[in-house]
Structure formats: structure tokens, C-alpha cells
N, CA, C and O atoms as a printed pandas DataFrame, in Angstrom:
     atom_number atom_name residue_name chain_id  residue_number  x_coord  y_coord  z_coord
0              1         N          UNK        A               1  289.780   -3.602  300.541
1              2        CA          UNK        A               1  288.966   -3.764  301.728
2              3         C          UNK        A               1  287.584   -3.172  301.460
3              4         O          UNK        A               1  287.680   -2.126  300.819
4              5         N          UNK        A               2  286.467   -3.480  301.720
5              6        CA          UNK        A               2  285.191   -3.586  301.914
6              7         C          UNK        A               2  284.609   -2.976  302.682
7              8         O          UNK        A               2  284.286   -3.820  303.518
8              9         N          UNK        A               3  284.068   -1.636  303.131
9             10        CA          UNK        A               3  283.568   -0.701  304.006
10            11         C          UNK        A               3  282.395   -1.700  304.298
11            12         O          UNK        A               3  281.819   -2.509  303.571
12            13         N          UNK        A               4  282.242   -1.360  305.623
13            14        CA          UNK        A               4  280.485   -2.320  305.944
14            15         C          UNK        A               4  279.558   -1.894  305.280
15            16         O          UNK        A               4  278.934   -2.607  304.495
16            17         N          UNK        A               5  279.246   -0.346  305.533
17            18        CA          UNK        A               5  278.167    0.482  305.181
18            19         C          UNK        A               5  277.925    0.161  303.219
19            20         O          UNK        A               5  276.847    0.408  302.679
20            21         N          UNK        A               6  279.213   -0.434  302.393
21            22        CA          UNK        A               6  278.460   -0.659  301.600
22            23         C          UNK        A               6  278.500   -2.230  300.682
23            24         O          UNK        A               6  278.674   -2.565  299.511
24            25         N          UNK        A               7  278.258   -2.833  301.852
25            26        CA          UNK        A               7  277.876   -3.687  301.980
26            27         C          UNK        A               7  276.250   -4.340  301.594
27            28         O          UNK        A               7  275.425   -4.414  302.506
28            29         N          UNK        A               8  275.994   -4.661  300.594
29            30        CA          UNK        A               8  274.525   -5.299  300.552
30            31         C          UNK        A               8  274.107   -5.562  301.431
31            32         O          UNK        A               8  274.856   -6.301  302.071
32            33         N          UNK        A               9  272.783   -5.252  302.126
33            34        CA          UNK        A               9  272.184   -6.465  303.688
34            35         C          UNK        A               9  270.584   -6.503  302.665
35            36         O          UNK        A               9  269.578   -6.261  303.331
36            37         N          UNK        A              10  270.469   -6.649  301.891
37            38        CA          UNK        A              10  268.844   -7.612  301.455
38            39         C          UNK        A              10  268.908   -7.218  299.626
39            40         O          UNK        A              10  269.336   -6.185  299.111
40            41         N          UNK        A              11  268.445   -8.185  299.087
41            42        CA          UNK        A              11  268.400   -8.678  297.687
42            43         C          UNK        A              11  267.465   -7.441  297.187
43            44         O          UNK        A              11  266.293   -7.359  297.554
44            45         N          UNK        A              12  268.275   -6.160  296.026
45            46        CA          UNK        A              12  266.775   -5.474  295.810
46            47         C          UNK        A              12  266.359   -6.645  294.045
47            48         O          UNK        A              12  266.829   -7.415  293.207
48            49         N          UNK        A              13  265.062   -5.857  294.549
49            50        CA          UNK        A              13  264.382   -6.692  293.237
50            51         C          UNK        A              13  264.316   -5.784  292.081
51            52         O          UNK        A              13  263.665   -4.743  292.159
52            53         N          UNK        A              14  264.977   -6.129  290.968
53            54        CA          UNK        A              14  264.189   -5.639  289.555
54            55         C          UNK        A              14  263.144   -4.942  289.070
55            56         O          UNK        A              14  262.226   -5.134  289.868
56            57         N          UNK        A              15  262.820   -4.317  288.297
57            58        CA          UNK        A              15  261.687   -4.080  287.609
58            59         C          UNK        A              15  261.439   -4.929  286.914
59            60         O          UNK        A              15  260.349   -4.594  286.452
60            61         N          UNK        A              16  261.707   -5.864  286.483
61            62        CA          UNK        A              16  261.427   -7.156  285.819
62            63         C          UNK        A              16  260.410   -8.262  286.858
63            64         O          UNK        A              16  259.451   -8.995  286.615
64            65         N          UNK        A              17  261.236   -7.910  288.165
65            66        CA          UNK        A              17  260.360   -9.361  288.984
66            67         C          UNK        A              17  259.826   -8.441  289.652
67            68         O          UNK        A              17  259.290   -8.882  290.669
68            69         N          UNK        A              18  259.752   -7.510  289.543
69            70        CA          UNK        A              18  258.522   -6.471  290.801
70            71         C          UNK        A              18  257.418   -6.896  290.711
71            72         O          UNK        A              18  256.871   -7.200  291.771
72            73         N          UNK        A              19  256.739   -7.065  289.557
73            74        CA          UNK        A              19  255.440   -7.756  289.401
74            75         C          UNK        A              19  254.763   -9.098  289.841
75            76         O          UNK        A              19  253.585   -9.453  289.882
76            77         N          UNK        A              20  256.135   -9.807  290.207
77            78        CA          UNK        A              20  255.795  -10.984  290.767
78            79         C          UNK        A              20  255.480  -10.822  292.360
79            80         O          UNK        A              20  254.916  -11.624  293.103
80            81         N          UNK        A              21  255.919   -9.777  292.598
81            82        CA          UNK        A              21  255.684   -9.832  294.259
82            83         C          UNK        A              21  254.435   -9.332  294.659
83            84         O          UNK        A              21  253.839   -8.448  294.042
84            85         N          UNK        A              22  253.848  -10.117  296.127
85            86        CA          UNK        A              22  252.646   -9.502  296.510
86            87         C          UNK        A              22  252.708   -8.020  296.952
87            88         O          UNK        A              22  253.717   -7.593  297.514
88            89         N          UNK        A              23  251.393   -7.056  296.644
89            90        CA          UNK        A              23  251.335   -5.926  297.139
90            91         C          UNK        A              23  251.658   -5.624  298.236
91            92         O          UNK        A              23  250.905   -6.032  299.121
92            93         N          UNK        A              24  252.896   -4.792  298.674
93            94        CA          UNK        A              24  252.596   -4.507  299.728
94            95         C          UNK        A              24  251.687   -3.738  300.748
95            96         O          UNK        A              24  251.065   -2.772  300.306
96            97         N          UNK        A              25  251.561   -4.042  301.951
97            98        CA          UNK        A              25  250.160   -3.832  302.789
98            99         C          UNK        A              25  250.274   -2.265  303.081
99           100         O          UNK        A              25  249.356   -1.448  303.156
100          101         N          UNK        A              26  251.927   -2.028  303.254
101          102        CA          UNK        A              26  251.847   -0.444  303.909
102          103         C          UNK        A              26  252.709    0.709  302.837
103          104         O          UNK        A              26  253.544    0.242  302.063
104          105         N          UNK        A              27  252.487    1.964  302.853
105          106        CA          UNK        A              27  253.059    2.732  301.747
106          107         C          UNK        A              27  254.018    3.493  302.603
107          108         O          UNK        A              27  254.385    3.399  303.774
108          109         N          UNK        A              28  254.227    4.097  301.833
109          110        CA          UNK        A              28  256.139    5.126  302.543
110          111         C          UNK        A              28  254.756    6.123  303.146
111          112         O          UNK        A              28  253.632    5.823  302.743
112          113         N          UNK        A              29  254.929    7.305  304.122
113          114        CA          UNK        A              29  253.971    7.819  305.184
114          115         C          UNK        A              29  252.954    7.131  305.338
115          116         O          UNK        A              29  252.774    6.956  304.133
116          117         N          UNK        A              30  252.363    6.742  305.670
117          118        CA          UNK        A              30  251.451    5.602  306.837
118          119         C          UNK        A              30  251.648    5.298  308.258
119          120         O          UNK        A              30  252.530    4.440  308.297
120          121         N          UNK        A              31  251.380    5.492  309.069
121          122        CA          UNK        A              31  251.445    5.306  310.221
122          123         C          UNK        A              31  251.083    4.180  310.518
123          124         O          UNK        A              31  249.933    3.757  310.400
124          125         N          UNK        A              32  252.302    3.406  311.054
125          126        CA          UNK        A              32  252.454    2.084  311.854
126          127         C          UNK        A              32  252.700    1.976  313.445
127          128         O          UNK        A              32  253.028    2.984  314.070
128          129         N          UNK        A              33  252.538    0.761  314.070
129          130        CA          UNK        A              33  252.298    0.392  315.502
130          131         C          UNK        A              33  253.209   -0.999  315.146
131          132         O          UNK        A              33  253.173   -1.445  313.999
132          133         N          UNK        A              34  254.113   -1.728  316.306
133          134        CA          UNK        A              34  254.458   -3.151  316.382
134          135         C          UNK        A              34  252.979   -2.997  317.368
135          136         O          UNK        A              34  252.604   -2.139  318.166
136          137         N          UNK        A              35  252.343   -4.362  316.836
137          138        CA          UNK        A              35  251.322   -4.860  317.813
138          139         C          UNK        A              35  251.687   -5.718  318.276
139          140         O          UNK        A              35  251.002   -5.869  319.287
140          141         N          UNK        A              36  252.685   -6.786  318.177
141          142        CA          UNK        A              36  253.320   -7.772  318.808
142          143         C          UNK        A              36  254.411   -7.815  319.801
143          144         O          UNK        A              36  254.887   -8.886  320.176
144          145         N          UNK        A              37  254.786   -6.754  320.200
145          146        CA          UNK        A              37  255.412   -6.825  321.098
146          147         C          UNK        A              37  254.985   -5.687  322.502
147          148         O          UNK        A              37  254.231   -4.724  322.365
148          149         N          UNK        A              38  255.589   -6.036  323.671
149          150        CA          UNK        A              38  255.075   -4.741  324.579
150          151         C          UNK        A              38  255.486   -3.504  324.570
151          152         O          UNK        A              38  254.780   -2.720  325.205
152          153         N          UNK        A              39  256.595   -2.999  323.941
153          154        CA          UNK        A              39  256.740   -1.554  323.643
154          155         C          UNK        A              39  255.557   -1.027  323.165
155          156         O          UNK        A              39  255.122   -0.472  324.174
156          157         N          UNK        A              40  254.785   -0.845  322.323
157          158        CA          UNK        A              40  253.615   -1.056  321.318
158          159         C          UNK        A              40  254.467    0.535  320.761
159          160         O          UNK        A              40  253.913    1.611  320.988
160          161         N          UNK        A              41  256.081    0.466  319.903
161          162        CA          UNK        A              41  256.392    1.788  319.450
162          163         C          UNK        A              41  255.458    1.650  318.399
163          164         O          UNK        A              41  254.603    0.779  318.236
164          165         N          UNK        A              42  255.909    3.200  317.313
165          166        CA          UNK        A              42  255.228    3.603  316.404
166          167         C          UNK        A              42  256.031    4.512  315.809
167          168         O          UNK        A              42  257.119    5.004  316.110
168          169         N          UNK        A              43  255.153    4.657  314.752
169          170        CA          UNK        A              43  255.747    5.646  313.415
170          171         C          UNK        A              43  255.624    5.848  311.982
171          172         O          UNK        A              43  254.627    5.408  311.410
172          173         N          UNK        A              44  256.325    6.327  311.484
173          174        CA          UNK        A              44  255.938    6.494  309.960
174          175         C          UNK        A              44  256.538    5.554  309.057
175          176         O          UNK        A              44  257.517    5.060  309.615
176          177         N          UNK        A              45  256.398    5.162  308.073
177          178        CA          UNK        A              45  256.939    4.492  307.489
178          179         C          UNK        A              45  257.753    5.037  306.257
179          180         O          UNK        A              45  256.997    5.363  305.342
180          181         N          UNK        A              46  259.251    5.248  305.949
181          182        CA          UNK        A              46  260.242    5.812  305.381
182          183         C          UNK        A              46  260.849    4.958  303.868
183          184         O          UNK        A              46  261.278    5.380  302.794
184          185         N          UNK        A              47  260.649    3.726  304.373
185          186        CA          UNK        A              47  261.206    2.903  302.956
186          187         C          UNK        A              47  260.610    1.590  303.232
187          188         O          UNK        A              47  259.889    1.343  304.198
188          189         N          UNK        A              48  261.094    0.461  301.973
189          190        CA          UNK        A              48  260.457   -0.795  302.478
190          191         C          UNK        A              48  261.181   -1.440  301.074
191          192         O          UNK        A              48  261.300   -1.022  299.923
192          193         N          UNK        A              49  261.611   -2.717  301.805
193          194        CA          UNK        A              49  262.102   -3.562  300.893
194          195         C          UNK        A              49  261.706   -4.977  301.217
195          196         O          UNK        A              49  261.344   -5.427  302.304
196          197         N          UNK        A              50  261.875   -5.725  299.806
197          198        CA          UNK        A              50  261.000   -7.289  299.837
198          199         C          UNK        A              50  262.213   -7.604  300.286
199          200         O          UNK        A              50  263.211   -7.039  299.840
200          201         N          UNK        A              51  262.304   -9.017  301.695
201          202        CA          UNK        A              51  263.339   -9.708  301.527
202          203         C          UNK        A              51  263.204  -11.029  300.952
203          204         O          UNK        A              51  262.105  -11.542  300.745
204          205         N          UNK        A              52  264.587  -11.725  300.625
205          206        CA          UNK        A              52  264.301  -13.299  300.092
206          207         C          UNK        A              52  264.609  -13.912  301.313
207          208         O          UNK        A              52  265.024  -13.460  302.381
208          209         N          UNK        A              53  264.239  -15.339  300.824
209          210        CA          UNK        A              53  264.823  -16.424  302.432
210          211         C          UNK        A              53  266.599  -16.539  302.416
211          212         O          UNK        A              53  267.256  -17.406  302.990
212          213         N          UNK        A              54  267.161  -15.328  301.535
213          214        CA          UNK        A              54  268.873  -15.427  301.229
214          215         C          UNK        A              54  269.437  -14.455  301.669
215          216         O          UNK        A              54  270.589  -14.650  302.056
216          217         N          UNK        A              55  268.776  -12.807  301.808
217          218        CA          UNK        A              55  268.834  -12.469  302.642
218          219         C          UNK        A              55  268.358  -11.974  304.209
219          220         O          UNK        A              55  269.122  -11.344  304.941
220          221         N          UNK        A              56  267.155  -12.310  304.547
221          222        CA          UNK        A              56  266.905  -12.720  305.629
222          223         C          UNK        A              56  266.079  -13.570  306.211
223          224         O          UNK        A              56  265.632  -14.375  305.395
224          225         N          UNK        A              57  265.591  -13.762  307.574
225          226        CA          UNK        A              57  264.933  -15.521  308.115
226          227         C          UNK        A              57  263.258  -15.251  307.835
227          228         O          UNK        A              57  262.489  -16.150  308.173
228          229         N          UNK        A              58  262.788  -14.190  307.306
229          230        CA          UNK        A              58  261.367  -13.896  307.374
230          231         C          UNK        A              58  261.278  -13.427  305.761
231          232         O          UNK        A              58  261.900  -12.386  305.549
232          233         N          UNK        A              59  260.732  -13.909  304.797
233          234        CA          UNK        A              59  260.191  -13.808  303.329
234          235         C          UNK        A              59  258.705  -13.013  303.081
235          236         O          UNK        A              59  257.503  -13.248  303.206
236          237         N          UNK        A              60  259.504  -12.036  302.693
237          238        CA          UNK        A              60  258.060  -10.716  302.917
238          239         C          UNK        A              60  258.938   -9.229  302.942
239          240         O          UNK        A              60  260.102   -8.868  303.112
240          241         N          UNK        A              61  257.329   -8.494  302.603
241          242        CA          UNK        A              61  257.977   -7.054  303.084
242          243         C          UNK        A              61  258.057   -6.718  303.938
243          244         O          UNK        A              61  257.117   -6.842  304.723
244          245         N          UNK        A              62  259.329   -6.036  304.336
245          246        CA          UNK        A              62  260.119   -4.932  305.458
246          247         C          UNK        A              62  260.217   -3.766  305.389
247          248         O          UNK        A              62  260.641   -3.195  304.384
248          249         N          UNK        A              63  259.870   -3.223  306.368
249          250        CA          UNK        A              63  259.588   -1.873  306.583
250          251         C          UNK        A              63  260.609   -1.033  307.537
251          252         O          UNK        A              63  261.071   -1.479  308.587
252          253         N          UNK        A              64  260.900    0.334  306.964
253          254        CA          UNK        A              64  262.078    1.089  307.707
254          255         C          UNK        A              64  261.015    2.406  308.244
255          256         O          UNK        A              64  260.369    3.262  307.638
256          257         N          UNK        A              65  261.205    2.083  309.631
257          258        CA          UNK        A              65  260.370    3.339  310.583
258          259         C          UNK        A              65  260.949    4.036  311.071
259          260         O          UNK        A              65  261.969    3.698  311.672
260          261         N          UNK        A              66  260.443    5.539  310.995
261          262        CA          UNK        A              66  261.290    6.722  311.388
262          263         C          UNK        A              66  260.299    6.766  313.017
263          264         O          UNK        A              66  259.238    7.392  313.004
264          265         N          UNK        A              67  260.686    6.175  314.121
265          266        CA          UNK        A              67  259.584    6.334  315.020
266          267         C          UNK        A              67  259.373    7.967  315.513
267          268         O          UNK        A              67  260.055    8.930  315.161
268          269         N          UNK        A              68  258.181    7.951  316.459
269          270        CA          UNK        A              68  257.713    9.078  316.625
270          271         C          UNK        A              68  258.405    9.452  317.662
271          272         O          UNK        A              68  258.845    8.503  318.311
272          273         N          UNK        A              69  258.649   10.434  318.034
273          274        CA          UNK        A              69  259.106   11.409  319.329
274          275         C          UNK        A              69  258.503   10.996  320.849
275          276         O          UNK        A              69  258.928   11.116  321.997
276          277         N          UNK        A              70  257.568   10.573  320.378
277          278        CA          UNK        A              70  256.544    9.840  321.529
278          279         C          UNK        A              70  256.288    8.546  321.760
279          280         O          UNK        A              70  255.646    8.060  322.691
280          281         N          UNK        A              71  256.802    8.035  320.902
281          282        CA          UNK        A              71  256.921    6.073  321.336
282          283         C          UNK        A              71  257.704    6.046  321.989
283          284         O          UNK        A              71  258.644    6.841  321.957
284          285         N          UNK        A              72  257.538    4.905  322.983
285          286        CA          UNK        A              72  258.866    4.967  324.004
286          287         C          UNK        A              72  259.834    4.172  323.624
287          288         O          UNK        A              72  260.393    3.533  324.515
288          289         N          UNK        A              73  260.256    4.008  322.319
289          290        CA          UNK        A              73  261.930    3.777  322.467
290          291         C          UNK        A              73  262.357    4.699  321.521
291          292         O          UNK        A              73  263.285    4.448  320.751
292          293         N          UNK        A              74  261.551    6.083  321.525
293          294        CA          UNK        A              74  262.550    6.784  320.934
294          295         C          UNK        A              74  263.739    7.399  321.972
295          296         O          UNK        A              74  264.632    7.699  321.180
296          297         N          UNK        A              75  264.092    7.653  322.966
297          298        CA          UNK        A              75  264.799    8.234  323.379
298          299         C          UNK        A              75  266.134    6.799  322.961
299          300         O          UNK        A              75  267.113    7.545  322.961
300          301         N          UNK        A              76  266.465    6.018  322.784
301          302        CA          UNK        A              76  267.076    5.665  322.536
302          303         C          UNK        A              76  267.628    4.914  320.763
303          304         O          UNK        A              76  268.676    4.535  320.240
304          305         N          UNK        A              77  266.405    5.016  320.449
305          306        CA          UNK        A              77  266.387    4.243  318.779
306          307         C          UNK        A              77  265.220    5.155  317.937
307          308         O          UNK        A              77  264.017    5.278  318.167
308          309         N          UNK        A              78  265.953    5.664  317.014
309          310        CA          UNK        A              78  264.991    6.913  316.148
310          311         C          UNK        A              78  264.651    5.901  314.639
311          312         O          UNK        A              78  263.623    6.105  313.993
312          313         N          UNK        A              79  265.344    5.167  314.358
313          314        CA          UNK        A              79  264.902    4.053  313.331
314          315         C          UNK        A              79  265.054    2.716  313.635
315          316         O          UNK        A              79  265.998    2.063  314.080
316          317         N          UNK        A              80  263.667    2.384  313.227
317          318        CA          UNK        A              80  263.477    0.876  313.642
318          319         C          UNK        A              80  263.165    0.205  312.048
319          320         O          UNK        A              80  262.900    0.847  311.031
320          321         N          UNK        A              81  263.300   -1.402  312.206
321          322        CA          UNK        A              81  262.678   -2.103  311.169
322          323         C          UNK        A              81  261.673   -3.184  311.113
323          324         O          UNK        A              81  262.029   -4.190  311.727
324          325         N          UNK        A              82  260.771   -3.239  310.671
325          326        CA          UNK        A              82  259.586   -3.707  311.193
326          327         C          UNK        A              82  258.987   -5.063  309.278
327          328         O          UNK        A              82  258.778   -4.907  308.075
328          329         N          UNK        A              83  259.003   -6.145  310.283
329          330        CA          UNK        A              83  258.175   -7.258  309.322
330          331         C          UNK        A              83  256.753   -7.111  309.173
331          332         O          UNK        A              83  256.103   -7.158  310.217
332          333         N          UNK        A              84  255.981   -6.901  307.819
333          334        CA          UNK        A              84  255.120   -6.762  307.855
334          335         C          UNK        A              84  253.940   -7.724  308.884
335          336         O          UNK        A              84  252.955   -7.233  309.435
336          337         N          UNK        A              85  254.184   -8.573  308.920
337          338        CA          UNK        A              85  253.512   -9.578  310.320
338          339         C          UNK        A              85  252.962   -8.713  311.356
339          340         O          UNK        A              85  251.812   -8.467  311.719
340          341         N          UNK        A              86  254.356   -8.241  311.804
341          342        CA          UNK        A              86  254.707   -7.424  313.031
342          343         C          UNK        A              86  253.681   -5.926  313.357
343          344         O          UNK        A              86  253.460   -5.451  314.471
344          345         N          UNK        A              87  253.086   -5.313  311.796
345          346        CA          UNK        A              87  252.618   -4.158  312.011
346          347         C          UNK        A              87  251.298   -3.682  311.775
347          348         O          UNK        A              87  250.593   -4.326  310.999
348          349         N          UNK        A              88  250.863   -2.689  312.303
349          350        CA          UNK        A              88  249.427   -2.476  312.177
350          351         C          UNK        A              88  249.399   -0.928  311.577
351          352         O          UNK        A              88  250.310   -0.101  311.588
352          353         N          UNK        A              89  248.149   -0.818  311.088
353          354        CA          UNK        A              89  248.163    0.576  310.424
354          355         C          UNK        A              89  247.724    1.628  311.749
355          356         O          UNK        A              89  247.052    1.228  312.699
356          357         N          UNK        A              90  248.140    2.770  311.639
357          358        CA          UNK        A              90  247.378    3.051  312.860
358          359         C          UNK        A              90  246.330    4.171  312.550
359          360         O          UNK        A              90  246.264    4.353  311.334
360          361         N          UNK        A              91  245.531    4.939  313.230
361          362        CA          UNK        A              91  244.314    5.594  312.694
362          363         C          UNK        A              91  245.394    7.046  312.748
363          364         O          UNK        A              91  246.200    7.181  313.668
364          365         N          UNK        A              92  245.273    7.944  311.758
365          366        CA          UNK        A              92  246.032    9.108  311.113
366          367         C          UNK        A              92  245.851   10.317  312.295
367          368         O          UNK        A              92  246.654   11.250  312.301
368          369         N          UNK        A              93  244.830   10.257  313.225
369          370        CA          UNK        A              93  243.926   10.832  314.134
370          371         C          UNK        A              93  244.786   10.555  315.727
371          372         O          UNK        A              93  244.830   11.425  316.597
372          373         N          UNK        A              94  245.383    9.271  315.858
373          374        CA          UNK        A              94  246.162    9.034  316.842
374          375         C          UNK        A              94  247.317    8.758  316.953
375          376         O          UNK        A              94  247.998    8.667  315.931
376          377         N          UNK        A              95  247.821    8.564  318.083
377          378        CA          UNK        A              95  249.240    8.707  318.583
378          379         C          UNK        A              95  249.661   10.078  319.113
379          380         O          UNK        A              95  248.903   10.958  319.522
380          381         N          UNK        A              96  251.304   10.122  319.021
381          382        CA          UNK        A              96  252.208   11.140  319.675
382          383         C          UNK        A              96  251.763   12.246  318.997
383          384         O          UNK        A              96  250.644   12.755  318.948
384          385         N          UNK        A              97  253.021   12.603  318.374
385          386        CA          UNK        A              97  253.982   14.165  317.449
386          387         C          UNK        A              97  253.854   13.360  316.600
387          388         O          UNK        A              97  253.549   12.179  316.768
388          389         N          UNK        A              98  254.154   14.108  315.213
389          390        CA          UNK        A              98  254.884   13.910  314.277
390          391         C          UNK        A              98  255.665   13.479  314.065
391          392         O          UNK        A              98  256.705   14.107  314.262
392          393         N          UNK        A              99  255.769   11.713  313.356
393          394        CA          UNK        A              99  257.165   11.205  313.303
394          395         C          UNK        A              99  258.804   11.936  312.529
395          396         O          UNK        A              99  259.948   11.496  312.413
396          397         N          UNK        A             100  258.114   13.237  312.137
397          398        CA          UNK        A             100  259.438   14.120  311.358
398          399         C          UNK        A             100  259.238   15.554  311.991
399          400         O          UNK        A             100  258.523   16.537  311.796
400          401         N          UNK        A             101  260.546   15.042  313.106
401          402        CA          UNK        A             101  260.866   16.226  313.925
402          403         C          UNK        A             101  261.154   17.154  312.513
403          404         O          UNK        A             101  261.487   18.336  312.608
């Protein structure tokens, strides 16, 4: 039997084909915003992986956010995942707290 948790959920890439992929836009700490939706949460950015169109519906980098203490869906969701589309850099100067309680 097959535990979920280790379970693959997105294709990692090689050091062989890393080079083929476009740069990504945001680095691990950077402060991000969804600008596309009305929450407008936020946070830091913790990890990031390329997906393919095999494992998921959007082809690009993905981003794993530790949100801030002060976006409003942290009281209920402390990590979010965010399509690069989806995100904006935000100025280092604004927002909440510190996304690392």
C-alpha cells in the first residue's frame, strides 16, 4: 500500500533539463501578493517547482507561500500555492509581520 504523503504530485526536473527552463520570476524569500484574486493574501516565498502539462493544468513555475500572520486567510491556511501568473512582487517596505512567526 502507498501512503499519500509519498506520493509524487509534480514532475521534479533534472539537472540535465534545468537549463532548458525559463528563469524563474520569484526567488525562495521574496515577498509575494495574489493580485488576481480578492483576498489580495501575501507572503514569502518557501519553495518553487516547474510544473509539466502531466502534472498539472497550468505549465510554469509554482510557488509554495508561507503566508503572513496578517493576510487574511491566515487564520485559516498558513501555506498557500501560487502560479506564477497569479503573483506580484511586493515592495520589502510593505505589508503585515513577518511571514516566519
Amino acid at each position: 500500500m502507498v501512503d499519500k504523503t509519498s506520493r509524487v504530485l509534480h514532475t521534479l526536473v533534472s539537472d540535465e533539463t534545468s537549463s532548458l527552463l525559463p528563469l524563474a520570476k520569484f526567488h525562495l524569500g521574496d515577498r509575494v501578493c495574489w493580485f488576481r484574486v480578492s483576498t489580495q493574501d501575501f507572503g514569502v516565498v518557501i519553495d518553487r517547482f516547474y510544473g509539466t502539462e502531466g502534472s498539472v493544468q497550468a505549465l510554469g513555475w509554482h510557488y509554495t507561500i508561507q503566508l503572513d500572520s496578517s493576510s487574511p486567510s491566515f487564520a485559516h491556511c498558513k501555506i498557500d500555492y501560487g502560479f506564477e501568473e497569479d503573483l506580484a512582487l511586493m515592495d520589502r517596505d510593505l505589508g503585515g509581520a513577518d511571514a516566519v512567526d
